[in-house]
VMD Tcl script that draws the C-alpha trace (Angstrom):
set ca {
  {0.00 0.00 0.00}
  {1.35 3.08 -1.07}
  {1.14 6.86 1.03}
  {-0.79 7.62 -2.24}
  {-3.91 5.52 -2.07}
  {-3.75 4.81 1.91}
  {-6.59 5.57 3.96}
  {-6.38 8.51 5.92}
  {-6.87 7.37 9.22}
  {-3.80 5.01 9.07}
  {-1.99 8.29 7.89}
  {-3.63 10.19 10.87}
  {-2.56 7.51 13.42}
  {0.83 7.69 11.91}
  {1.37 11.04 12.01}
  {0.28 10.76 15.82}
  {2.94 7.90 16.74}
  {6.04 9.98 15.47}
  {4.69 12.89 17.14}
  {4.21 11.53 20.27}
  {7.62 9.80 19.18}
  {9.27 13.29 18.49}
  {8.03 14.93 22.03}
  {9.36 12.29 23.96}
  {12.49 11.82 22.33}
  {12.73 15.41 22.76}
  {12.18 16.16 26.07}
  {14.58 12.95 26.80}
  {17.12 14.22 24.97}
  {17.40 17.40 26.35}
  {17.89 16.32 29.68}
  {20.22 13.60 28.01}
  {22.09 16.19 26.55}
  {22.31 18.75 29.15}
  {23.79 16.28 31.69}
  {26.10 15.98 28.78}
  {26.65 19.95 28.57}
  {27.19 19.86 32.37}
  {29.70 17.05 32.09}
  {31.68 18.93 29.99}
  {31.77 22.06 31.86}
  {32.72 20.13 35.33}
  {35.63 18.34 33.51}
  {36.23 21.40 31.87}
  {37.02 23.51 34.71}
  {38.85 20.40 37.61}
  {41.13 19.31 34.83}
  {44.08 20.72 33.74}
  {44.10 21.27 30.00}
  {46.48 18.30 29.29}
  {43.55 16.46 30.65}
  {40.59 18.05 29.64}
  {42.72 17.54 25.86}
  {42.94 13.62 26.58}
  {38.99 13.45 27.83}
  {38.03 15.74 24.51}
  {40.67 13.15 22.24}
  {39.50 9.79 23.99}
  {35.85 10.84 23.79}
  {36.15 11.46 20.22}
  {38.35 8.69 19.05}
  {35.58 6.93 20.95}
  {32.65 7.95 19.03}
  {34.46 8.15 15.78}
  {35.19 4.23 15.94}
  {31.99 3.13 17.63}
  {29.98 5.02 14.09}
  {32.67 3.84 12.30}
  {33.14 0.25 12.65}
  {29.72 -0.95 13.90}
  {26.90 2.67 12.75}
  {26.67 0.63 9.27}
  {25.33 -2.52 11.38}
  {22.94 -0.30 13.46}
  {21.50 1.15 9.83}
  {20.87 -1.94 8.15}
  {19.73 -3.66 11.72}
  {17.21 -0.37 12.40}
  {15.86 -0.22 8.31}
  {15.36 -4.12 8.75}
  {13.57 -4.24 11.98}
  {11.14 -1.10 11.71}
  {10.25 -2.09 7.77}
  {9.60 -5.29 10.25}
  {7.39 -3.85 12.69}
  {5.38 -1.17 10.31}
  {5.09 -4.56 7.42}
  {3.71 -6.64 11.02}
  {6.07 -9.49 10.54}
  {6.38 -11.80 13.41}
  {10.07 -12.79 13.43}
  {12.21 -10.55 15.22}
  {15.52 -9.07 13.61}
  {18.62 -10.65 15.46}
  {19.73 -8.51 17.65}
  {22.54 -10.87 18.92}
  {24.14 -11.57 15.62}
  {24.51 -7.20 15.08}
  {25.64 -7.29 18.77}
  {28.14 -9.90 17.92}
  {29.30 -8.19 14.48}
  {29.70 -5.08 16.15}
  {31.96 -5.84 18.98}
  {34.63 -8.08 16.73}
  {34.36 -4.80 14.29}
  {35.54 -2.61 17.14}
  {37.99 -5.05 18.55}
  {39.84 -5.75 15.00}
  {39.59 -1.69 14.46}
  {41.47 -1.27 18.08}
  {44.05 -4.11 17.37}
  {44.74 -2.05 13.76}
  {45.35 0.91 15.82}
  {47.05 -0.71 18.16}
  {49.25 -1.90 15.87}
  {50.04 1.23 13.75}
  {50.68 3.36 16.76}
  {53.39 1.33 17.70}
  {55.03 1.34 14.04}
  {54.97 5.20 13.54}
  {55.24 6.05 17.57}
  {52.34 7.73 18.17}
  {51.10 8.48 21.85}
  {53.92 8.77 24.06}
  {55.78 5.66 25.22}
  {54.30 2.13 24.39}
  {52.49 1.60 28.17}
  {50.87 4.97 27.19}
  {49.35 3.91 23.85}
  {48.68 0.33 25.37}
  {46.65 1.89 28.27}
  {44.67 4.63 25.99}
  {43.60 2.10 23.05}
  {42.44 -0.54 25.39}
  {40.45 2.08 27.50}
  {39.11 3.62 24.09}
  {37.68 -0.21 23.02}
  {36.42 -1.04 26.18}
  {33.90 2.45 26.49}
  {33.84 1.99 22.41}
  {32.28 -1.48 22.98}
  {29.92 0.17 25.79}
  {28.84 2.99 23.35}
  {28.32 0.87 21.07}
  {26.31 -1.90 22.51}
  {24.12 1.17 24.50}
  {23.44 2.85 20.49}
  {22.63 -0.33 19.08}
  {19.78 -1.18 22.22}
  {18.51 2.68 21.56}
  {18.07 2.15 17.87}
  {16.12 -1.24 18.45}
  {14.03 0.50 20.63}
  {13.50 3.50 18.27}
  {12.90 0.90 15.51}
  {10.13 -0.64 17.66}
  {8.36 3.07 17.75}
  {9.62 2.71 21.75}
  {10.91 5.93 21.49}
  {10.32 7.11 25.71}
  {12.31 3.78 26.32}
  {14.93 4.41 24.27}
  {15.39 8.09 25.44}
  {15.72 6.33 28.78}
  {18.55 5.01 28.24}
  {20.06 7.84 26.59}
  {19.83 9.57 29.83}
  {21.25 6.74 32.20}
  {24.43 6.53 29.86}
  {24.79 10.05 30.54}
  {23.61 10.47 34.06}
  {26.26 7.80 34.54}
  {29.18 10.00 33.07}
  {28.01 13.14 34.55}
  {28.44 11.14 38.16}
  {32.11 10.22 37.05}
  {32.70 14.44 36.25}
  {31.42 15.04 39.83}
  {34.03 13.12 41.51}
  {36.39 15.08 39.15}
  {35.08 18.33 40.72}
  {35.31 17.32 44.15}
  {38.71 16.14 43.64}
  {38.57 11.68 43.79}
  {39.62 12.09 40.28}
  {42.56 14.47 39.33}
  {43.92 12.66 35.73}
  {42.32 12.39 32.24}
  {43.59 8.99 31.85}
  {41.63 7.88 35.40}
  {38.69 9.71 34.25}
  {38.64 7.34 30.98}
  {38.84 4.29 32.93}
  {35.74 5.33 35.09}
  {34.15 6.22 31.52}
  {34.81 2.71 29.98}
  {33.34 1.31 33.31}
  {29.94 3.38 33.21}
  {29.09 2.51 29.45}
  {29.67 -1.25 29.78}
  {27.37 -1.26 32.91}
  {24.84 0.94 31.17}
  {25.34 -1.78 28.22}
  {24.67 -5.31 30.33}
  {21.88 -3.96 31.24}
  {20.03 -2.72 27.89}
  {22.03 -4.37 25.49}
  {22.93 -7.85 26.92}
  {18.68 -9.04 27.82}
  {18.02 -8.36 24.20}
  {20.84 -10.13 22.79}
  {19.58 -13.12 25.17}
  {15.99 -12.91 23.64}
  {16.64 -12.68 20.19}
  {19.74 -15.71 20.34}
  {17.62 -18.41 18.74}
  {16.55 -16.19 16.07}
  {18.43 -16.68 12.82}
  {20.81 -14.43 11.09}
  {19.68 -13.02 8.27}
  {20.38 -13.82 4.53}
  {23.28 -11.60 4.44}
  {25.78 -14.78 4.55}
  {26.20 -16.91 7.21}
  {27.56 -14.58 9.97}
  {24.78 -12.26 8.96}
  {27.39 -9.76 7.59}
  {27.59 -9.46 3.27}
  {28.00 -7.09 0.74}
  {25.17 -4.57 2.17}
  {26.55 -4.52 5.63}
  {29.79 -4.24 4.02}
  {28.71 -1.11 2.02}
  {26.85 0.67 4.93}
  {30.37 -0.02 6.89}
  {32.09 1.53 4.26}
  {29.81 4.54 4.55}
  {29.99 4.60 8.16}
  {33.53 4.52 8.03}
  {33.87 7.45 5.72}
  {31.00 8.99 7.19}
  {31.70 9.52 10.58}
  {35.76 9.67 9.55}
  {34.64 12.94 8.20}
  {32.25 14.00 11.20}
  {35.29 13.97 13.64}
  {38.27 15.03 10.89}
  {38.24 17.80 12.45}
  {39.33 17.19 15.64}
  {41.64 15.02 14.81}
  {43.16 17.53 12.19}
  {43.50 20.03 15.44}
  {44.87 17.05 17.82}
  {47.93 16.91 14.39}
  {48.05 20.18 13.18}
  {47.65 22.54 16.49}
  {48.30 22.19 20.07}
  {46.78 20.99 23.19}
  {44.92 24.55 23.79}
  {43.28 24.53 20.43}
  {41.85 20.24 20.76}
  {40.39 21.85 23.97}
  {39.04 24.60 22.72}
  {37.41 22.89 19.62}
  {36.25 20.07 21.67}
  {34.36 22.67 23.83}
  {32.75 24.20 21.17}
  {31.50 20.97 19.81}
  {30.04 20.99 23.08}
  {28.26 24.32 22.91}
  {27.11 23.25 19.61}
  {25.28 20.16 20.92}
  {23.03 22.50 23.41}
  {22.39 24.73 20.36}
  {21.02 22.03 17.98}
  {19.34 20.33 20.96}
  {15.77 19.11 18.80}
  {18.39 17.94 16.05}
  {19.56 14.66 17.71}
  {15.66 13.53 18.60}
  {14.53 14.53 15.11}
  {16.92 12.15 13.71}
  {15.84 9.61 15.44}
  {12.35 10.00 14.27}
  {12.84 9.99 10.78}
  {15.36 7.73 10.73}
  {12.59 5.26 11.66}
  {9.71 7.69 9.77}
  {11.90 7.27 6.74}
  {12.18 3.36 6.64}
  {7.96 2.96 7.01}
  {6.42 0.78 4.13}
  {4.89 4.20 2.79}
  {7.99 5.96 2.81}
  {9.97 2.88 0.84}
  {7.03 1.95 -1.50}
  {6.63 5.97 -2.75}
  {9.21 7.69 -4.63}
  {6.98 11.16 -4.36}
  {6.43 10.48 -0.66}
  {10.03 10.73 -0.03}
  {10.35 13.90 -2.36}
  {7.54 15.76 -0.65}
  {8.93 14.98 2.98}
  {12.18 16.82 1.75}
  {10.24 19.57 0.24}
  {7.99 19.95 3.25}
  {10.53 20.09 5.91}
  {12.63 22.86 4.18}
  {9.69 25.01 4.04}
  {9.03 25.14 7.63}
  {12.43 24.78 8.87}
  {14.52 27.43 6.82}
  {13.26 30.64 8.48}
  {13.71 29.53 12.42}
  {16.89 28.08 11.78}
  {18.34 31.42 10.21}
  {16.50 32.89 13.14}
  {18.23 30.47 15.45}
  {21.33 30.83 14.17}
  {21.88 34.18 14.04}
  {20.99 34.91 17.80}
  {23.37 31.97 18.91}
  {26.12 33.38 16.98}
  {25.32 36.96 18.41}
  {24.99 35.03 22.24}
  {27.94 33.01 21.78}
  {30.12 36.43 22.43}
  {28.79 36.76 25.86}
  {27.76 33.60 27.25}
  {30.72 31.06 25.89}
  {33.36 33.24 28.08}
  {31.39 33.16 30.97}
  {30.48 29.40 30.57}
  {34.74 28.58 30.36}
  {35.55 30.99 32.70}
  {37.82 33.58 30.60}
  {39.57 29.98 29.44}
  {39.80 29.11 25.37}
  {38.58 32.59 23.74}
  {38.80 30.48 20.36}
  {36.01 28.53 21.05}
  {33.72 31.34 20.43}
  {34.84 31.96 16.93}
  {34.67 27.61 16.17}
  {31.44 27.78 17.28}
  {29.89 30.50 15.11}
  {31.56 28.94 12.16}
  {30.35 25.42 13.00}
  {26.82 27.20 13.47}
  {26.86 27.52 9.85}
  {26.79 23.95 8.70}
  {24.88 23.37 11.67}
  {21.96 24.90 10.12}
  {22.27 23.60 6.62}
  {22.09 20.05 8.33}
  {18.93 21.18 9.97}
  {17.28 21.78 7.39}
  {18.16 19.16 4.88}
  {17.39 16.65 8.27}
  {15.56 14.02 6.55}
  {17.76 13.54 3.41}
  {20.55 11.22 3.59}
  {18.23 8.76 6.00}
  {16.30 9.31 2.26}
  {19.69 8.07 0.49}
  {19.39 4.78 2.97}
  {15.36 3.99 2.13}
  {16.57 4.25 -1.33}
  {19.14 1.78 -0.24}
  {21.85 4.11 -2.45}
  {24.57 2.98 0.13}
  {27.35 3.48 -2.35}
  {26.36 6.68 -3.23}
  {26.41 7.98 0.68}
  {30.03 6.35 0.45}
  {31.54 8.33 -2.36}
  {30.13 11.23 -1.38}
  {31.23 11.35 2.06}
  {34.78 10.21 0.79}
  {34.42 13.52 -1.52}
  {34.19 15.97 0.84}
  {36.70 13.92 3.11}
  {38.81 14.38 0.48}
  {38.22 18.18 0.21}
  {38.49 18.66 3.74}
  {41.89 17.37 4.13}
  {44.65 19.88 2.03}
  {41.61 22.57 2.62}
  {42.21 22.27 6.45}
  {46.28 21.93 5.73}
  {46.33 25.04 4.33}
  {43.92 26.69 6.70}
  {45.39 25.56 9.85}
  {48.52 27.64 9.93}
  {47.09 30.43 8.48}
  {44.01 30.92 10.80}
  {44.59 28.74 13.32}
  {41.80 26.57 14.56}
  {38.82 28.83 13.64}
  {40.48 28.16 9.99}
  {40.09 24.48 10.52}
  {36.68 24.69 11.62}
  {35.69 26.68 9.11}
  {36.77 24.58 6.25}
  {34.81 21.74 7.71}
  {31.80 24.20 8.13}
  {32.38 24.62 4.06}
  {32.26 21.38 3.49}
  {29.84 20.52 5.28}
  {27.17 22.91 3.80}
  {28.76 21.24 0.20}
  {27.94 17.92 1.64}
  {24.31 18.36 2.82}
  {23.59 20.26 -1.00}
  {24.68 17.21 -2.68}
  {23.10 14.83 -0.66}
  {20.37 16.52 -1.47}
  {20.25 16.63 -4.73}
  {21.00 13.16 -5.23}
  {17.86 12.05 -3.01}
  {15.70 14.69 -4.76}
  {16.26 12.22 -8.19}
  {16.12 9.17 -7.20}
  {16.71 6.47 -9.68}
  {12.70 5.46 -9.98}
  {12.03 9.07 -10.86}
  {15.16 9.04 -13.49}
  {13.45 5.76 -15.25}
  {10.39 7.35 -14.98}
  {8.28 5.54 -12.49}
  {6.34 6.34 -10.43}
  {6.23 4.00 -6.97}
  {8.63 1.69 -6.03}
  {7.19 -1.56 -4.42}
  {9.30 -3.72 -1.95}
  {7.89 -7.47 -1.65}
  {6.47 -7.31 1.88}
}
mol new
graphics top color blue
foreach p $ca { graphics top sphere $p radius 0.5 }
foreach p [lrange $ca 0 end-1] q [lrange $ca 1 end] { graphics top cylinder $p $q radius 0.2 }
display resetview
């Protein structure tokens, strides 16, 4: 059934789900996110800024492989299971097997690493290295697990549940920044550790009961480990993908100093309070997106685009503006006269902030259109772009230079994506509805 000839009250109790979906994911997040904001600013301000530097780097190395090696697993996992539960079939997706995937993923990416830090001598002496990469994999494997039970939950139009657990992951860290400020911990490194611990507890209890439910369930088509050539393309994507979200930082970490990872890193901060809806919108089309209506229309998909730039492009100017105007005021305050650069990242990195916004819906568009290699070479374009751009940039400008490059690119990124879903290949061959055998 198509969103074309569907009867409007199934369209009316749709619309109701995701909107009761959206508030609660919102209002989840927000707290989520501002125990996040307040993590930050306690670590921020008992650290020193070697180790506020190594909490910024490890959380970021963090993320970056947990998207990285297992976020392709979580896409194909989430489109499979909610095309599942809006299509009413009765077998469950197997959770287990994308657990299981996910985790040897992040453990051969850490043994890589592992393994060319030691060649070139990166990281200080080899306990140093040896202690950071096995901290990093153990809170990657945490993250990891804690994303993967979020998304099944989101998939399963659970979306109060899953913002949950959003907030006990971070209402977890946020405990671990208190005992910074009161002085228990006075090291980056220690602070880690207690990280790594908080995720993985988080994890056995979200991630590990659903692994146990779904472990007679069998793996999909996909070859016998459950992992082929369309998990292997949405890795590839996530690999490039979320290579490019935190190229930044990295790029500062190589090309700058201490002072300057800091002073990024709390700016990517800031910028997380500022697009606080963004996160929980996301999540909502991301599951909106892979609906049977959504898959089985062509137009559906093109008027969703259409629709949400129209009433998102004037309050996101509006927003943007008076954050950048703000930012002059309140970020100095907020760090306490510390890192006067991050006021300057962060109105750059408002920029592409607000092209993302409102262009939300349409690389999750790219995935119902299961264009997986095209979300690859296009992230590995502007990747690619980003690179010398920053090179060049970074001495010049210092590290509002870098950020603004990436800001660049970024707005390049979201206009091409959004092109390419705008003309889909149905529309090119001139049909009209694309039909996936339920």
């Amino acid at each position: 059934m198509t969103a074309l000839n569907q009867r409007p009250g199934k369209l009316t109790q749709r619309f109701g789900t995701f909107t009761r979906g959206f508030i609660s994911t919102f209002t989840l997040d927000i707290a989520s996110r501002g125990m996040g904001a307040l993590t930050t600013v306690l670590l921020l301000r008992a650290l020193p800024v070697d180790g506020f530097a190594y909490i910024v780097f490890f959380l970021n190395i963090g993320q970056f492989f947990g998207s990285a090696a297992t976020g392709g697993l979580r896409i194909r996992y989430t489109r499979m299971e909610a095309e599942r539960v809006s299509r009413g079939v009765d077998e469950p997706s197997a959770f287990h097997v994308t657990l299981r995937n996910g985790v040897i993923l992040i453990v051969a990416a850490a043994l890589v690493s592992l393994g060319g830090a030691f060649a070139l001598g990166i990281g200080g002496s080899d306990h140093e290295r040896l202690v950071f990469i096995a901290l990093g994999t153990a809170f990657t494997i945490g993250a990891a697990s804690i994303e993967l039970a979020i998304f099944h939950y989101q998939a399963q139009l659970a979306f109060f549940r899953a913002g949950r657990i959003a907030v006990a992951r971070n209402g977890i860290l946020l405990v671990v920044a208190a005992l910074a400020t009161v002085g228990l911990v006075d090291s980056g490194q220690v602070v880690g550790l207690y990280f790594a611990i908080a995720t993985n507890l988080v994890a056995l209890f979200v991630a590990a009961p659903l692994a146990l439910e779904t472990r007679h369930t069998k793996a999909t088509s996909e070859g016998r480990f459950g992992f082929g050539r369309e998990s292997a393309a949405l890795t590839l994507y996530s690999l490039v993908s979320s290579g490019w979200a935190y190229l930044d930082i990295f790029l500062v970490a190589a090309l700058l100093n201490s002072a300057s990872v800091a002073a990024y890193g709390a700016a990517l901060r800031y910028i997380s309070i500022v697009t606080g809806p963004m996160p929980s919108l996301v999540s909502v089309l991301r599951i909106r997106t892979t609906q049977h209506d959504m898959i089985d229309s062509a137009h559906a998909q093109i008027e969703l685009m259409s629709r949400w730039l129209r009433q998102t492009i004037v309050p996101a100017v509006v927003l943007l503006v008076v954050a950048a105007v703000a930012a002059i005021w309140v970020i100095p305050i907020v760090n306490g006269g510390r890192y006067p650069e991050s006021v300057g990242v962060f109105q750059v990195l408002l920029v592409a902030a607000c092209a993302q916004f409102v262009t939300l819906p349409n690389s999750g568009l790219l995935i119902t259109q299961e264009r997986y290699t095209t979300l690859a070479w296009t992230n590995a374009l502007v990747v690619a772009l980003n690179i010398p751009l920053a090179a060049v940039a970074a001495p010049l400008f210092g590290v509002v230079g870098v950020a603004a490059v990436g800001s660049g690119v970024g707005v390049f990124q979201v206009a091409l994506v959004s092109y390419l879903a705008a003309h889909p290949p149905e529309l090119r061959d001139g049909e009209t509805e694309h039909v996936v055998p339920g």
